[in-house]
C-alpha positions as CSV (number, residue, x, y, z in Angstrom):
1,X,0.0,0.0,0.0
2,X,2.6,2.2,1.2
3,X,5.3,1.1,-1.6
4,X,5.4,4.6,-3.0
5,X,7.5,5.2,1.2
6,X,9.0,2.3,1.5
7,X,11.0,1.6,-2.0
8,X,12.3,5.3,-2.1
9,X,13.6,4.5,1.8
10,X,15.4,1.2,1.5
11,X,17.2,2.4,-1.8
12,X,18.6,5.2,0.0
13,X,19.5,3.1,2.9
14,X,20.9,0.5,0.2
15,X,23.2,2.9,-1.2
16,X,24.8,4.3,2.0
17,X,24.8,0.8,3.1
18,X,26.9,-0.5,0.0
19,X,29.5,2.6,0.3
20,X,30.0,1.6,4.3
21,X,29.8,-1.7,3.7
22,X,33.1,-1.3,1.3
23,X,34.8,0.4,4.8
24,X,33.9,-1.7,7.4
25,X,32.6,-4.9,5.7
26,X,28.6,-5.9,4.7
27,X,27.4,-7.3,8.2
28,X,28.9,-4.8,10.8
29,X,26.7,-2.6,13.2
30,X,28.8,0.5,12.3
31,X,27.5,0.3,8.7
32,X,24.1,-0.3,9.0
33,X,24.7,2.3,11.9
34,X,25.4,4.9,9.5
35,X,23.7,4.3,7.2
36,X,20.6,5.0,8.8
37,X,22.2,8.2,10.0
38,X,23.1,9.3,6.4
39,X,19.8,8.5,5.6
40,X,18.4,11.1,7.7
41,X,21.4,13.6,6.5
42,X,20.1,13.2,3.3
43,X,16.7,13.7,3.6
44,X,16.9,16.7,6.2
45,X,19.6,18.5,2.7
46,X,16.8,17.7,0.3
47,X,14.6,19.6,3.0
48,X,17.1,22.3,3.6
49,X,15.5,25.1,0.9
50,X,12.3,24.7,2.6
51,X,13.2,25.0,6.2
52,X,14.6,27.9,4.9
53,X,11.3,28.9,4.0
54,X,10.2,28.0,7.1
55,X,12.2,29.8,9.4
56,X,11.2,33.1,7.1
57,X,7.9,32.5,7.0
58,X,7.5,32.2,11.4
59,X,9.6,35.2,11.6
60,X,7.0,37.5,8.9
61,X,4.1,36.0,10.7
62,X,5.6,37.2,14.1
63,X,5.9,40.7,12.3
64,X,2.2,40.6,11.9
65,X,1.2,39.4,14.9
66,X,-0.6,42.7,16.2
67,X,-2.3,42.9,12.7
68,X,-4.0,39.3,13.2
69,X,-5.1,40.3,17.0
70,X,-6.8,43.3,15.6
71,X,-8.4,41.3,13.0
72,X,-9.8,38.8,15.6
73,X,-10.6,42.0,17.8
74,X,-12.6,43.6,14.9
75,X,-14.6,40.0,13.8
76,X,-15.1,38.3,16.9
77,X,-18.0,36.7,16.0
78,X,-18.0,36.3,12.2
79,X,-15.6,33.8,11.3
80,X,-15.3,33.7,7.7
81,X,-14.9,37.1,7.6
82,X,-11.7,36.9,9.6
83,X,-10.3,33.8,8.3
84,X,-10.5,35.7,4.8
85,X,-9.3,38.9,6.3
86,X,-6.3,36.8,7.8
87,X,-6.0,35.2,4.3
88,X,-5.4,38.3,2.8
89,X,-2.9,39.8,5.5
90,X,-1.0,36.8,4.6
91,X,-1.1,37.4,0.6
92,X,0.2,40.9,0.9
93,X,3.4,39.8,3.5
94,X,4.0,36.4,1.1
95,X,3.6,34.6,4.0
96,X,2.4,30.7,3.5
97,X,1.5,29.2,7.0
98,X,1.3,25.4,5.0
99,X,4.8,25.9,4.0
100,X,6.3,26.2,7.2
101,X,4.6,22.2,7.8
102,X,6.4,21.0,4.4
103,X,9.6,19.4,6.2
104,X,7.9,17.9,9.3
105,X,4.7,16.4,6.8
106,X,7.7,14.7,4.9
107,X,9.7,13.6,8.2
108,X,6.7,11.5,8.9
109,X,6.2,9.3,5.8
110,X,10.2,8.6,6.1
111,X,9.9,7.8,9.8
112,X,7.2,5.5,8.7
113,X,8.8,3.8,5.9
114,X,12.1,3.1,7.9
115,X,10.6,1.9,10.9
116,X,8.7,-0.9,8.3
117,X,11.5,-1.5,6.5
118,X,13.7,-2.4,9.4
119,X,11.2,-4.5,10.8
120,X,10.9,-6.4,7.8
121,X,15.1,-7.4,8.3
122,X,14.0,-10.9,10.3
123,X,15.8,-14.3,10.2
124,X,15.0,-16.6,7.3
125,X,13.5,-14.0,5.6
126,X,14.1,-13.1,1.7
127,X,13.8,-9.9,-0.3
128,X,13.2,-7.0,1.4
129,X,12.0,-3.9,-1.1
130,X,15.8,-2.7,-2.6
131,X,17.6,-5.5,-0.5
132,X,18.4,-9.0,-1.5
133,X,18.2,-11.8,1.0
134,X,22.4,-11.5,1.0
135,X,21.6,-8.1,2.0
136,X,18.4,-8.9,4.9
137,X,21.1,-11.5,6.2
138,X,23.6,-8.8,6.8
139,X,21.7,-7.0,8.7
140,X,20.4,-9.6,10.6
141,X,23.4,-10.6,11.7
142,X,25.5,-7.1,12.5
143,X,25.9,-6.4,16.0
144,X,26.6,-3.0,17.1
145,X,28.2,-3.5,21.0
146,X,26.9,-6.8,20.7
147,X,23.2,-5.7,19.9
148,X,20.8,-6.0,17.0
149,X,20.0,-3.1,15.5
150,X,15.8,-4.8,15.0
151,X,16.3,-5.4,19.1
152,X,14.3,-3.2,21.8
153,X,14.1,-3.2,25.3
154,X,10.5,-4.6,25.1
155,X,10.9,-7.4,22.8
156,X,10.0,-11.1,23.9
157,X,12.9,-13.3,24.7
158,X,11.8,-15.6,22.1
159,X,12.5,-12.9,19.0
160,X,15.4,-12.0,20.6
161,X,17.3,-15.6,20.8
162,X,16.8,-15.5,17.3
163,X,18.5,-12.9,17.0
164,X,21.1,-14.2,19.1
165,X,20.9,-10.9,21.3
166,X,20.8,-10.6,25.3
167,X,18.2,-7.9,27.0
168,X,20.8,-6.7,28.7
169,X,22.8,-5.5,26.2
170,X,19.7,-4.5,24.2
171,X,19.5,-2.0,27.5
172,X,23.0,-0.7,27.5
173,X,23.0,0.6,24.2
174,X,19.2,1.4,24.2
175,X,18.9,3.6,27.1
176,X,22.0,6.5,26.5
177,X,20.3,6.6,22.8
178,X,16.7,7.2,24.5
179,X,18.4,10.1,26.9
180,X,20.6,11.5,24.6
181,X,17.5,12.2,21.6
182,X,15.1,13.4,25.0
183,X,17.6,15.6,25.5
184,X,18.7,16.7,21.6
185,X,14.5,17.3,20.9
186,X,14.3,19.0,24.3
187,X,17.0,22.0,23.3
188,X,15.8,21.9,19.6
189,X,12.8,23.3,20.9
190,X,14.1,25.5,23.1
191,X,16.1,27.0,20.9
192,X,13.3,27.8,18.7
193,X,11.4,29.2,21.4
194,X,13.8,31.5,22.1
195,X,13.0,32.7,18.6
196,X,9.8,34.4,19.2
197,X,8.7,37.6,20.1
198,X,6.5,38.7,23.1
199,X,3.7,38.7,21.6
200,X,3.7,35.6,20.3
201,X,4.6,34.5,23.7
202,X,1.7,35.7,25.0
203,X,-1.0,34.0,22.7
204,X,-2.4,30.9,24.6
205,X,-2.1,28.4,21.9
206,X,1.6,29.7,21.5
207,X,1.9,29.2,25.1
208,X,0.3,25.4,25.1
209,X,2.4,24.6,21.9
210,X,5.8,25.3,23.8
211,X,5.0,23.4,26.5
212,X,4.2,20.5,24.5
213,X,7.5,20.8,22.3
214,X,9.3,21.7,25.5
215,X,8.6,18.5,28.0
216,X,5.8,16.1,26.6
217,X,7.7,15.7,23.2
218,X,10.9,15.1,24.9
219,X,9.1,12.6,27.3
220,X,7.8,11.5,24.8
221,X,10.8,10.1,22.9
222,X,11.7,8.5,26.1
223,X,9.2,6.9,27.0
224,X,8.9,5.5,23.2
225,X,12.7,4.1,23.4
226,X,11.2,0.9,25.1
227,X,9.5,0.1,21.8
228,X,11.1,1.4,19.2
229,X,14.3,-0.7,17.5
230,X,18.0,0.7,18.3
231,X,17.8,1.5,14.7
232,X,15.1,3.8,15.0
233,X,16.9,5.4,18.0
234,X,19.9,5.9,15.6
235,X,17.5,7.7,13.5
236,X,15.7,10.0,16.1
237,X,19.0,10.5,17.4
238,X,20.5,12.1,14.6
239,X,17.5,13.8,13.4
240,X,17.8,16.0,16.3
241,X,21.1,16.0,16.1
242,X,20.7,17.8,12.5
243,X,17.9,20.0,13.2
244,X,19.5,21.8,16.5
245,X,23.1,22.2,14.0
246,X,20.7,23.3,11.4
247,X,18.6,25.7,13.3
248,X,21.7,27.5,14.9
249,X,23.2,28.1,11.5
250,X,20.1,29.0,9.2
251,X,19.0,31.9,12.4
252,X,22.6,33.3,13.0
253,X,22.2,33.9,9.0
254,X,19.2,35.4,8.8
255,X,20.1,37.3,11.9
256,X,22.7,38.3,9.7
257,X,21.0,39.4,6.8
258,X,18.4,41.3,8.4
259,X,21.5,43.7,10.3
260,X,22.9,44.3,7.4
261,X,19.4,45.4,6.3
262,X,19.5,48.1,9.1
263,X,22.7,49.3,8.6
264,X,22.0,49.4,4.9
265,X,19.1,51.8,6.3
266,X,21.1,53.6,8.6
267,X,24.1,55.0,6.1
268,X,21.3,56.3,3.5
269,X,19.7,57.9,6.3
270,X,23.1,59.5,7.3
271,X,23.7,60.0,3.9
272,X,20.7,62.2,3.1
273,X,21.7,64.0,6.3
274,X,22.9,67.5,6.9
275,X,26.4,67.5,7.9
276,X,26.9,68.9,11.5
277,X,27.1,72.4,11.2
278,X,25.8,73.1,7.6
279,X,22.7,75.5,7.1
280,X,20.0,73.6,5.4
281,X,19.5,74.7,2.1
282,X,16.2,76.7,1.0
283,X,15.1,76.8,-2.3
284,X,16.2,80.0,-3.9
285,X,13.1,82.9,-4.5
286,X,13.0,84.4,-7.8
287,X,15.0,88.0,-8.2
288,X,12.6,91.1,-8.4
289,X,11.5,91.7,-11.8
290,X,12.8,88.5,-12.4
291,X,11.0,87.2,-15.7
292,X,9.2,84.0,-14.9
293,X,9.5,80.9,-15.6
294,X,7.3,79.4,-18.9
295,X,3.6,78.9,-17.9
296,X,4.0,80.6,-14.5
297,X,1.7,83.5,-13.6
298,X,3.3,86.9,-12.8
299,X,2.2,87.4,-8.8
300,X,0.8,90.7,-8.1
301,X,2.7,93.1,-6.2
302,X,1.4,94.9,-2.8
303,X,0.4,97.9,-2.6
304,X,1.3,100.9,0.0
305,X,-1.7,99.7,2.0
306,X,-0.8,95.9,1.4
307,X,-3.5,95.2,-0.7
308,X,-2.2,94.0,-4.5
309,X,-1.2,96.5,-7.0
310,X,-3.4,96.0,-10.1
311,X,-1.3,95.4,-13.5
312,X,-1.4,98.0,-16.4
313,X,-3.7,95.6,-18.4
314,X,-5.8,95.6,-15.5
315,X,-5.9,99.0,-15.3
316,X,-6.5,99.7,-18.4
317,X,-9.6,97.5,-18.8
318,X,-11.3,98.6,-15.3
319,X,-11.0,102.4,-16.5
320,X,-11.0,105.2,-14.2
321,X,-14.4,104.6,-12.7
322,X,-12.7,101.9,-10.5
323,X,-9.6,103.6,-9.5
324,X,-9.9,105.0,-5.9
325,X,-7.3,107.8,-4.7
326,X,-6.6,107.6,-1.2
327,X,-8.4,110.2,0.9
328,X,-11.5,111.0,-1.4
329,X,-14.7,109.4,-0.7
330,X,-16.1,107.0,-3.5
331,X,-18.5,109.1,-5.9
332,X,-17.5,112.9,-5.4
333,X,-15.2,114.7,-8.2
334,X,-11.4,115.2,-7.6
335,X,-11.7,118.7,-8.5
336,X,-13.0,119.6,-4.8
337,X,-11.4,118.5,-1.7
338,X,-13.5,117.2,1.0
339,X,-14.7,119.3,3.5
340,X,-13.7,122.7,1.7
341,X,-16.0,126.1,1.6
342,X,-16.5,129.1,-0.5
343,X,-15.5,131.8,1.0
344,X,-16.7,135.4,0.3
């Protein structure tokens, strides 16, 4: 059913197997060992470019945090309307929350695929996907520290004799795995909590979400040593391994790139700056009598009473009637001054 998983799996875990095999021989435990672990390297460089993604798409949606609150603030009751208001806030910043699930939704289908094809590796059995039964014998029989790589802590005695594999030594090798990946996925997610921002911090499903990755997650892998195969453990193991090395360089470079961002900012600003000291410069006013400029309108000049001075044109066409002299009342003759008698 699940073919599409398990072929791609075992032929990646066939070729790292075949280039270890040629160092340290087909059936030893530090082969199959490693190649399980360079089967998770590669997968998590295929997945590089979009954790990439990921990591920029949390940090924009961290941006916009406040915006989203004020959404839910302003639709608290109509739900489509948010969700397509939220939609849209997310367009205009690029942001795409699926993206940021890409490499965990295909962590799963791998985790899946190697934890059926290792249990497939049994005695007496033949082809296994990729893998002759030369091949399903070898691992069979490899022994790393003197345990089976299909062994856990949990398995009856009976599957283990065939094996030809002691519980205790299942348990020595078993148990520093399980607390060494508890520990690895514990400080993975710490360090990406230390990521966010405050107000991320203080959204409740934020807050419950952390907590999870923080201690149940953690717990979680150690409780699920007892059942899972050492090979399994190999693979958690270095998983974690790979995404705590992979988170601490992919931040410090985006931490990177976004201060050279500011101080890209910073020197235009200063650039476009005054110098200490200098006047800042006006623009220069046109020169009285100054001939203007094409398609500019002369301004008319004030008065001795401030009021504009009327152009000769204007003059012209108004006439006398609507020229006033200052100190004669409107509609008596100039000939006369105010106020004057006859005398006798």
């Amino acid at each position: 059913m699940l073919n599409f998983i398990y072929y791609p799996v075992s032929f990646i875990l066939w070729c790292w197997h075949w280039v270890f095999g040629k160092v340290f021989g087909e059936s030893s435990g530090f082969a199959w060992a490693l190649a399980v672990i360079f089967l998770v390297f590669t997968l998590r460089a295929i997945l590089f470019k979009p954790f990439v993604g990921q990591v920029r798409s949390m940090r924009k949606m961290q941006e916009f945090a406040p915006e989203m609150q004020k959404l839910k603030k302003k639709y608290p009751n109509d739900r489509q309307r948010q969700a397509q208001e939220m939609q849209k806030l997310q367009s205009e910043h690029g942001v795409n929350p699926l993206g940021g699930c890409l490499p965990m939704l295909v962590q799963i289908p791998v985790f899946i695929g190697l934890f059926h094809v290792l249990r497939s590796f049994k005695p007496g059995w033949g082809e296994v996907y990729f893998f002759d039964k030369q091949g399903v014998d070898s691992f069979v029989n490899a022994k790393l520290f003197g345990t089976n790589l299909s062994t856990f802590i949990t398995m009856p005695s009976d599957q283990l004799a065939q094996y030809g594999t002691e519980r205790l030594n299942v348990i020595l090798l078993s148990v520093p795995l399980m607390i060494v990946a508890s520990i690895a996925t514990h400080f993975t997610a710490r360090h990406s909590v230390a990521r966010q921002n405050a107000s991320a911090l203080d959204n409740p499903q934020t807050a419950i979400m952390n907590k999870l990755t923080l201690w149940i997650f953690p717990l979680g892998v150690l409780a699920g040593g007892f059942f899972f195969p050492v090979a399994i453990l190999l693979y958690w193991l270095s998983n974690n391994a790979w995404t705590l090395g992979q988170q601490h360089f992919v931040y410090k470079r985006i931490d990177a790139e976004e201060e050279e961002k500011k101080a890209t900012v910073v020197e235009t600003r200063q650039a476009l700056a005054p110098k200490p000291g200098a006047k800042p410069v006006n623009p220069k006013k046109p020169a009285p009598g100054a001939k203007p400029a094409n398609g500019a309108k002369r301004m008319p000049t004030a008065g001795p009473s401030g009021a504009p001075k009327a152009s000769s044109t204007e003059a012209a066409t108004n006439g006398n009637s609507n020229t006033e002299i200052p100190g004669l009342t409107p509609g008596r003759s100039t000939s006369k001054k105010p106020g004057s008698k006859k005398r006798r």
